[in-house]
C-alpha positions as CSV (number, residue, x, y, z in Angstrom):
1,X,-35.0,-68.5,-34.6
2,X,-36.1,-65.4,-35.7
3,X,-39.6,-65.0,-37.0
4,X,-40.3,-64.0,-40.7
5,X,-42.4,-61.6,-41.4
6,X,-44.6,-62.2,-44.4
7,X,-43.7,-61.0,-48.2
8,X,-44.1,-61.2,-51.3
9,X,-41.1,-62.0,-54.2
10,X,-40.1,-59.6,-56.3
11,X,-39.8,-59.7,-60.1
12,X,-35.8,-58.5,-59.8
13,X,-33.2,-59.2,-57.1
14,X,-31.6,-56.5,-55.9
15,X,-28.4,-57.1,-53.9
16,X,-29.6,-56.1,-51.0
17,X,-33.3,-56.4,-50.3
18,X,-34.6,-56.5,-46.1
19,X,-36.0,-54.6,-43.7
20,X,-35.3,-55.5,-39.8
21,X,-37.1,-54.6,-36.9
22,X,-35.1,-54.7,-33.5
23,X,-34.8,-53.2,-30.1
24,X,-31.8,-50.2,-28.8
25,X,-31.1,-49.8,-24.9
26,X,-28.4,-46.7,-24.6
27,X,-26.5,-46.3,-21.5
28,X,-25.4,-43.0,-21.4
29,X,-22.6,-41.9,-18.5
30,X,-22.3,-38.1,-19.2
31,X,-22.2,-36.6,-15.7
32,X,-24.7,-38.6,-14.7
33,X,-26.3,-42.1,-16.2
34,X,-29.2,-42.5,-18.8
35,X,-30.8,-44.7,-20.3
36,X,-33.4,-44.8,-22.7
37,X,-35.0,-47.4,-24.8
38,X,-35.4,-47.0,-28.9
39,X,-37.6,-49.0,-31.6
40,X,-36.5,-49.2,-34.4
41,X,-37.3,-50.6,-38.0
42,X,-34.7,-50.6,-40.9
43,X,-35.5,-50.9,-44.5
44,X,-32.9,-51.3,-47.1
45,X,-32.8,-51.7,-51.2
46,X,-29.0,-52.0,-52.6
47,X,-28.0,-47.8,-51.9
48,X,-31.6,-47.2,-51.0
49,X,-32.4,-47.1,-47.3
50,X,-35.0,-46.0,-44.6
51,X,-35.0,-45.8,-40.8
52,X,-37.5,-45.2,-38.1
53,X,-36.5,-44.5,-34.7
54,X,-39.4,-44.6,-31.6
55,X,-37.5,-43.3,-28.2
56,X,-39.6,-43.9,-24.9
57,X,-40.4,-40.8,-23.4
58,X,-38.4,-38.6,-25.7
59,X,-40.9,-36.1,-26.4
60,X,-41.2,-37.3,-30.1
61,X,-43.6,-39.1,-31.4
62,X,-40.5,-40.6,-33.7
63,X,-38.4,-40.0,-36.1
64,X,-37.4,-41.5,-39.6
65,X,-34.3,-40.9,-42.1
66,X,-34.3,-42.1,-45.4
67,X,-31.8,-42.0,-48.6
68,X,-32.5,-42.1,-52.5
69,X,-28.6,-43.1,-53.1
70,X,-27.6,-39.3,-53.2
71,X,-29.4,-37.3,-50.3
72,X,-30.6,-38.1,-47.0
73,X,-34.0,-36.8,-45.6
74,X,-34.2,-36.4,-42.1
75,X,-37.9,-36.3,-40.3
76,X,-38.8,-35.5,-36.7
77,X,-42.9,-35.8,-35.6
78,X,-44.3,-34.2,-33.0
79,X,-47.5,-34.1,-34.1
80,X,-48.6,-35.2,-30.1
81,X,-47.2,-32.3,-28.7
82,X,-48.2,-29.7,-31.2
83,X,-52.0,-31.0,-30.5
84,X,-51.8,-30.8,-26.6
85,X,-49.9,-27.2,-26.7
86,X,-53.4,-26.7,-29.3
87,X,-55.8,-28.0,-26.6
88,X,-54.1,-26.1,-23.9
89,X,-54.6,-23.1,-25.4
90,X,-51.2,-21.8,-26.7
91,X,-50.7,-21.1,-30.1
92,X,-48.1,-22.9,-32.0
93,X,-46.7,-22.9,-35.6
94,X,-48.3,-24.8,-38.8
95,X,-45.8,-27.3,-39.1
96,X,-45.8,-30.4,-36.9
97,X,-42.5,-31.8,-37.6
98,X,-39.3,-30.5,-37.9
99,X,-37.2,-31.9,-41.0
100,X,-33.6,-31.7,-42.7
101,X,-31.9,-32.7,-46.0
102,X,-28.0,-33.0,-46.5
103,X,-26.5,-34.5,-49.5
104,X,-24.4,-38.3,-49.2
105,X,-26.0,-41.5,-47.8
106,X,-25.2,-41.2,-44.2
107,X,-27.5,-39.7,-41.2
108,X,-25.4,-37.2,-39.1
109,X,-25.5,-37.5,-35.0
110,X,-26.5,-34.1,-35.2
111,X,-30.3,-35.1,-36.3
112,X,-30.6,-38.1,-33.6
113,X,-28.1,-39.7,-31.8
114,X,-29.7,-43.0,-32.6
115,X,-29.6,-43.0,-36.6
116,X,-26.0,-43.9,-37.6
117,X,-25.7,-46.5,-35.2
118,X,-29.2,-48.5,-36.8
119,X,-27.3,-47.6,-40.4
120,X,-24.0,-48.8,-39.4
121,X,-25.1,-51.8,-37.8
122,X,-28.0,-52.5,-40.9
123,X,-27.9,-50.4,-43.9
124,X,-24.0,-49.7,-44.2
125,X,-23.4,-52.5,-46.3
126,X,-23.3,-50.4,-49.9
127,X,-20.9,-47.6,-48.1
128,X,-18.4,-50.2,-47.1
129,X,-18.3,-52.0,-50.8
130,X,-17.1,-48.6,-51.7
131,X,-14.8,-47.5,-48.9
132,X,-11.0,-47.0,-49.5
133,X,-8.1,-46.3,-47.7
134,X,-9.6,-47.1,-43.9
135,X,-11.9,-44.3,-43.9
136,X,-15.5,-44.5,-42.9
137,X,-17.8,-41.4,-42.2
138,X,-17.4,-39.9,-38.7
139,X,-21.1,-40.8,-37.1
140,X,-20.7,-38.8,-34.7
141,X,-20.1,-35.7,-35.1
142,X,-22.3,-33.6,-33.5
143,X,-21.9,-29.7,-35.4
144,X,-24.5,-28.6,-37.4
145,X,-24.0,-29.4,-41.1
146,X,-21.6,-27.6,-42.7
147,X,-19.1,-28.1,-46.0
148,X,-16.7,-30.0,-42.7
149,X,-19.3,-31.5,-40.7
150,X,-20.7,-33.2,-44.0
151,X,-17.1,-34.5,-45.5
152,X,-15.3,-35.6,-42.9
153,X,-14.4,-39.3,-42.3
154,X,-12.1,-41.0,-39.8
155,X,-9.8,-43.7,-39.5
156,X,-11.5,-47.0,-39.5
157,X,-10.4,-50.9,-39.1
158,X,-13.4,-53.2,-39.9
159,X,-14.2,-56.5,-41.4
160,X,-17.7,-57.5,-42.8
161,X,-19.6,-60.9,-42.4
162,X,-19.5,-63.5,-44.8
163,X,-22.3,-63.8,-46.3
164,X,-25.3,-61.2,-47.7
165,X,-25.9,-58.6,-47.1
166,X,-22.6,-58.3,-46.0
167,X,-22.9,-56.1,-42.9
168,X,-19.8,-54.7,-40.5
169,X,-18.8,-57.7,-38.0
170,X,-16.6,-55.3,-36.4
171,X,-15.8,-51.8,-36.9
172,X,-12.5,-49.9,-34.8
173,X,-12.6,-46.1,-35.4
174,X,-9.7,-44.5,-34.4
175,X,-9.6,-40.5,-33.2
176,X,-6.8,-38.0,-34.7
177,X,-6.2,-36.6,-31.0
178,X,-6.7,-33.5,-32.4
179,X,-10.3,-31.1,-32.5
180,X,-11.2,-28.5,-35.0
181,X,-11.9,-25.2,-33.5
182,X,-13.6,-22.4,-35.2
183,X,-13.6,-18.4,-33.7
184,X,-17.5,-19.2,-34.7
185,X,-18.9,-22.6,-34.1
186,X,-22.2,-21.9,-36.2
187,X,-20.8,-19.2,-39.1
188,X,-17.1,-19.8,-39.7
189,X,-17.2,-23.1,-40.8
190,X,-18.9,-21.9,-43.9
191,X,-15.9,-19.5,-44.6
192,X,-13.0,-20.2,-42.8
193,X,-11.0,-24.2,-42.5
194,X,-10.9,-24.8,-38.6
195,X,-7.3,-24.8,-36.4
196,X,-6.7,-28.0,-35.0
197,X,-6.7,-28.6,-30.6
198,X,-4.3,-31.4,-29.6
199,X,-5.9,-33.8,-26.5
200,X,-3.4,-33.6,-23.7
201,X,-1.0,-36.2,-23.7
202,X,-0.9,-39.1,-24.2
203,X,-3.8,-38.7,-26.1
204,X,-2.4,-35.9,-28.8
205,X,-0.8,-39.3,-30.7
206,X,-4.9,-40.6,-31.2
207,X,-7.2,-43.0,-29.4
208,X,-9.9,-45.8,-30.1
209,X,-13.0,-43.3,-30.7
210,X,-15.5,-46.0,-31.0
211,X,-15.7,-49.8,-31.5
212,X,-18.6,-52.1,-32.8
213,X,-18.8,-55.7,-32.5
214,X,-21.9,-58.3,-33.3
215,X,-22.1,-60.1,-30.6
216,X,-24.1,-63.1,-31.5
217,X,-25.8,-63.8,-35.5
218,X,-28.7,-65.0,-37.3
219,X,-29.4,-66.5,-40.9
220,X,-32.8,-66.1,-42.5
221,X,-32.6,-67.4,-46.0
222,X,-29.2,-66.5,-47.5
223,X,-28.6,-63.0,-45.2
224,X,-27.0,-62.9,-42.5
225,X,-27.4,-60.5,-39.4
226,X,-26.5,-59.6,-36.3
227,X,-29.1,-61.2,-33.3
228,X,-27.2,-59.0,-31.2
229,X,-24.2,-56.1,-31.1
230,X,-22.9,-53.4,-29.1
231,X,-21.4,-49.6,-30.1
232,X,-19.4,-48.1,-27.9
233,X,-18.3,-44.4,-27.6
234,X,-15.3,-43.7,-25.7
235,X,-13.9,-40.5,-24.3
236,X,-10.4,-40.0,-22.6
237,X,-9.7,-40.5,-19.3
238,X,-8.9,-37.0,-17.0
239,X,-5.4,-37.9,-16.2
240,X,-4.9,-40.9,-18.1
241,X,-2.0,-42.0,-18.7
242,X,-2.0,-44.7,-21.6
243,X,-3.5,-43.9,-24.5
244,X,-6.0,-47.1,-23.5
245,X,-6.8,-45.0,-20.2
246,X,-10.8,-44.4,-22.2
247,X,-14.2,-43.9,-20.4
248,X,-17.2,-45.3,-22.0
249,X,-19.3,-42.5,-22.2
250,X,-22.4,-44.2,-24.3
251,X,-23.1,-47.9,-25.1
252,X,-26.3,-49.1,-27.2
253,X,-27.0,-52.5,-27.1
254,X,-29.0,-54.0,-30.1
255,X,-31.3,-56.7,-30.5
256,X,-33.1,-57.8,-33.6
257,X,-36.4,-58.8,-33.3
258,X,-37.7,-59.8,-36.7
259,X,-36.9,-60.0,-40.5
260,X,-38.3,-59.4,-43.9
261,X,-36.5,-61.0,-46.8
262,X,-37.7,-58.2,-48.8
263,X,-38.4,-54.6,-47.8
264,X,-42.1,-53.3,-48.3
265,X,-40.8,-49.4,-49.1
266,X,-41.4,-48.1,-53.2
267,X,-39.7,-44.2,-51.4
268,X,-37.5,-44.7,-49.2
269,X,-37.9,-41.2,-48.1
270,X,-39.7,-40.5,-45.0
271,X,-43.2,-39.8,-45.4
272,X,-44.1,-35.8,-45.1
273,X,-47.8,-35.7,-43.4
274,X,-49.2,-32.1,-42.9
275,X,-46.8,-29.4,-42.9
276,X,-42.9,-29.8,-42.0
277,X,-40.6,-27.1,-41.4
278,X,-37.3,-27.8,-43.8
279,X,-33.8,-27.0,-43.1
280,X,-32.2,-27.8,-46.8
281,X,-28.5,-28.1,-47.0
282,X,-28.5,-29.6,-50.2
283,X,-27.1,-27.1,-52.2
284,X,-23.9,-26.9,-49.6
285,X,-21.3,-28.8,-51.7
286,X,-22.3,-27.6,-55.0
287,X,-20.4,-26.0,-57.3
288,X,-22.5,-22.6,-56.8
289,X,-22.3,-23.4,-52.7
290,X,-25.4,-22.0,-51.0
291,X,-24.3,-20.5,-47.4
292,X,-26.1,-22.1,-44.4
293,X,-29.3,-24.3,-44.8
294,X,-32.1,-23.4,-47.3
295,X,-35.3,-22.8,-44.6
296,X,-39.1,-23.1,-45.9
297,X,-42.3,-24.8,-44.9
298,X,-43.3,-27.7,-47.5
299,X,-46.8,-29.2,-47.5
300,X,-47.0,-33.2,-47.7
301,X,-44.3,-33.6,-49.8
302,X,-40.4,-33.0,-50.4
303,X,-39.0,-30.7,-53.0
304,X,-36.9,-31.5,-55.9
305,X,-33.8,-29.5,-56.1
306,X,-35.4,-27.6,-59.1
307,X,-38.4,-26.6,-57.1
308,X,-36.4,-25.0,-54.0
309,X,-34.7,-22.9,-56.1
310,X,-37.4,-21.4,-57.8
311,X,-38.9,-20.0,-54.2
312,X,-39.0,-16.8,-54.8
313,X,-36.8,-15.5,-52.1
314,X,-34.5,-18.6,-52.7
315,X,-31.4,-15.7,-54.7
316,X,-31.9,-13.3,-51.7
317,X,-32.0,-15.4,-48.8
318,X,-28.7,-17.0,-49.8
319,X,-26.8,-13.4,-50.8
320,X,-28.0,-12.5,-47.4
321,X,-26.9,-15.4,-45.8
322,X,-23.6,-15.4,-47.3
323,X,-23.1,-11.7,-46.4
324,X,-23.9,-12.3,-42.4
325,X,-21.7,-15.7,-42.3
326,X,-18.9,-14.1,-44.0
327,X,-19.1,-11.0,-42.1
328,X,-19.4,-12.6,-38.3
329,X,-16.9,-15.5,-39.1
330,X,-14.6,-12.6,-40.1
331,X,-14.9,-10.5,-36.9
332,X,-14.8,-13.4,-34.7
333,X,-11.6,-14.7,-36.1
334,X,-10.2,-11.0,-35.5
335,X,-11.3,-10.8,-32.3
336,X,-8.6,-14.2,-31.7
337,X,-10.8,-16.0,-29.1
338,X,-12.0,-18.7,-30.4
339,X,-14.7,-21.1,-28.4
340,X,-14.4,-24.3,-26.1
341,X,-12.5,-26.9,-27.6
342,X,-14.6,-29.6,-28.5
343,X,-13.0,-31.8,-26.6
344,X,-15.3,-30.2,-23.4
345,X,-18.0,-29.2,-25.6
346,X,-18.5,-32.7,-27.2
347,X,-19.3,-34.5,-24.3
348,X,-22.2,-31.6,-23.0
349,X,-23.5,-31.6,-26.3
350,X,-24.0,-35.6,-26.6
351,X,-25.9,-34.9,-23.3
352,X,-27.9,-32.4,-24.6
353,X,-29.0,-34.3,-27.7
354,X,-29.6,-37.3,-25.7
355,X,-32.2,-35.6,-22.5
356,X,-33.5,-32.8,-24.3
357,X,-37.7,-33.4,-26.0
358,X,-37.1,-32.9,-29.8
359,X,-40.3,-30.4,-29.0
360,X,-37.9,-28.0,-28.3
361,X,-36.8,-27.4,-32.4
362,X,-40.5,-27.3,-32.9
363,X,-40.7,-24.5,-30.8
364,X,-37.4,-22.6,-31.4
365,X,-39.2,-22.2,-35.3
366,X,-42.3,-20.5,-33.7
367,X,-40.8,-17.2,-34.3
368,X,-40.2,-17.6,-37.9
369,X,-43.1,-19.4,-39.1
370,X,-44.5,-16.3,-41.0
371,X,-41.4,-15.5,-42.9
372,X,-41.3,-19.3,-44.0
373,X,-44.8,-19.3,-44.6
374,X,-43.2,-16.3,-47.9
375,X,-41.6,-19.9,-48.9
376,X,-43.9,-22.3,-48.5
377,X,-44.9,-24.6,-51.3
C-alpha cells in the first residue's frame, strides 16, 4: 500500500482533487540507447492541473507546466547553471529560466518530452470526459507551436478506469501514415496548410503510433491509480513489411510513489522566481491571430493577456513578424523544395530533445536579452 501523505479536507469537493508523486525511467533507442531517470509530482483540481518534472543529469534544475483550464504555462529552471557560468566568469542573460505559454490544457512534446506522458497517465482525466469522435491530442508532436502544431489530434482507442478520478486504463493512438511537410518548417506553418508525405508501404494505410497500458493499480480512499504503466512510442520498421513490422523507439515506465487525497496548489501555474524569458503564443488562435510567439522578459510573475498587449512594442513586433513569416514562407514555397519529411526528421529530433541540457535555450536568448529587456514588465 501506498503511503498517504498528510492533508487537510476541503470545504468543497471538487471532482477531481490529488496530487501524485511517482518515478519515470525512459528507454530511449534512437541510434543508440538512453536512458534517463525523471521525478515527478502531479497536482490536479477538476480542469486545473500542475506538473513538475526533475531529470537526472539533464542540465536543468527542473521543469514545471501548469493549466488554469484555458492556457498552459510552461517553466524551465536553470538557475544552477546560470550561477556557475556567473562564478566562472562569463556573462550571461538576466533571466534564469526559459518559459512558454500556448492556449488549451495540454503540454506539447516540444517543451519536454516528459510532460504529456505524466498528464496523460494523471491529469487527463477532464480531456477525456470531453473527447468525441476517437480523437485525443497528438502528445507528441515535436514542431514548435504553431496554429497546426497546437490543433491537431489523432486517432485514439481508449478506455478509462472505473472508478475516480477516472484516469486512461489504456490508450491506442493510431498514425495517418501520412506527414505534413512545409517548404518552411519554422515560418510557413503560420501562412501556408502543409502537403501531406505518405510512409512507404505498407505503412501509407497508418500504424499503431503509440500505446499506453496501466500495468498494475492502487486505491487510496475512493481514486483509483495506476501503481504502475508503460507508454510506448513506436516508429516503422525500414523494410517492414506488415503494417505491425514497428520499432520501439522510446518506452517510459512509471511508478507511483505516493498520494495526496487532495492537492496543496491555490495556482496551478508554475511559480515565476527572478526573471524568465517568455515565448507567448497565446494570441495564436485568436480572432486577430498574432504571427509567431509574443517574446519578453517578465519579472516574478505571469502576465494577463491584457498586460502583454499593452508592451509597448507589442503592435510592431507582431506587423513585423507577420511581414517576415509571410514573406519567407512565400519564397520558400516558390523555390518548390521543401525540407526532410518528418518521417526522418522526427526521430533526430526526439533525440535531440531527449540528450541535449535545456541550458542550451538559456543560452540561444543571450543575444537578445537587451531588446527584450524594451519589453520587460
Amino acid at each position: 500500500m501506498l503511503p498517504i501523505l498528510a492533508d487537510l479536507p476541503l470545504l468543497s469537493a471538487p471532482r477531481y482533487d490529488y496530487e501524485v508523486q511517482g518515478v519515470d525511467d525512459l528507454e530511449a533507442n534512437l541510434g543508440r540507447v538512453i536512458r534517463q531517470r525523471t521525478h515527478f509530482t502531479v497536482s490536479v483540481k477538476d480542469c486545473e492541473w500542475f506538473i513538475r518534472s526533475e531529470t537526472e543529469g539533464s542540465g536543468a534544475d527542473y521543469v514545471e507546466a501548469g493549466c488554469d483550464c484555458s492556457d498552459t504555462f510552461v517553466l524551465t529552471s536553470v538557475a544552477s547553471s546560470v550561477q556557475k557560468q556567473k562564478d566562472s566568469g562569463l556573462q550571461v542573460g538576466e533571466n534564469v529560466s526559459t518559459s512558454f505559454v500556448i492556449p488549451g490544457v495540454v503540454p506539447l512534446y516540444y517543451f519536454d518530452h516528459n510532460l504529456p506522458i505524466f498528464w496523460l497517465a494523471f491529469a487527463s482525466g477532464p480531456s477525456l470526459d470531453v473527447a468525441t469522435n476517437h480523437r485525443l491530442p497528438f502528445l507528441e508532436f515535436i514542431g514548435t507551436p504553431n496554429p497546426y502544431t497546437l490543433t491537431q489530434s489523432m486517432t485514439a482507442i481508449f478506455e478509462r478506469t472505473d472508478e475516480p478520478p477516472f484516469l486512461a486504463r489504456t490508450v491506442t493512438y493510431y498514425h495517418s501514415g501520412k506527414e505534413p511537410v512545409w517548404a518552411h518548417r519554422q515560418y510557413s506553418p503560420w501562412i501556408h496548410p502543409p502537403t501531406f508525405q505518405s510512409h512507404d508501404k505498407p505503412f501509407d494505410a497508418g500504424f499503431i503510433n503509440s500505446t499506453y497500458e496501466i500495468r498494475a493499480f492502487t486505491n487510496v480512499g475512493s481514486y483509483t491509480f495506476p501503481l504502475n504503466s508503460e507508454f510506448r512510442r513506436y516508429f516503422p520498421q525500414k523494410g517492414g513489411k506488415r503494417t505491425n513490422d514497428l520499432l520501439v523507439l522510446i518506452r517510459h515506465s512509471l511508478v507511483l510513489t505516493n498520494v495526496r487525497t487532495h492537492s496543496r496548489r491555490d495556482d496551478f501555474r508554475p511559480q515565476v522566481v527572478g526573471t524568465t524569458a517568455v515565448e507567448d503564443y497565446r494570441f495564436a488562435l485568436t480572432k486577430e491571430r498574432v504571427v509567431g510567439p509574443v517574446t519578453y522578459m517578465s519579472h516574478g510573475r505571469w502576465l494577463t493577456d491584457d498586460q502583454v498587449m499593452g508592451l509597448s512594442n507589442f503592435v510592431a513586433v507582431a506587423a513585423y513578424r507577420k511581414r517576415i513569416y509571410s514573406t519567407t514562407a512565400h519564397a520558400a514555397l516558390a523555390k518548390s523544395t521543401p525540407n526532410r519529411p518528418l518521417t526522418v526528421w522526427v526521430s533526430g529530433g526526439m533525440l535531440v530533445i531527449i540528450i541535449v541540457p535545456w541550458i542550451f535555450f538559456l543560452i540561444s536568448r543571450k543575444q537578445t536579452v537587451k531588446q527584450q529587456q524594451k519589453q520587460s514588465i
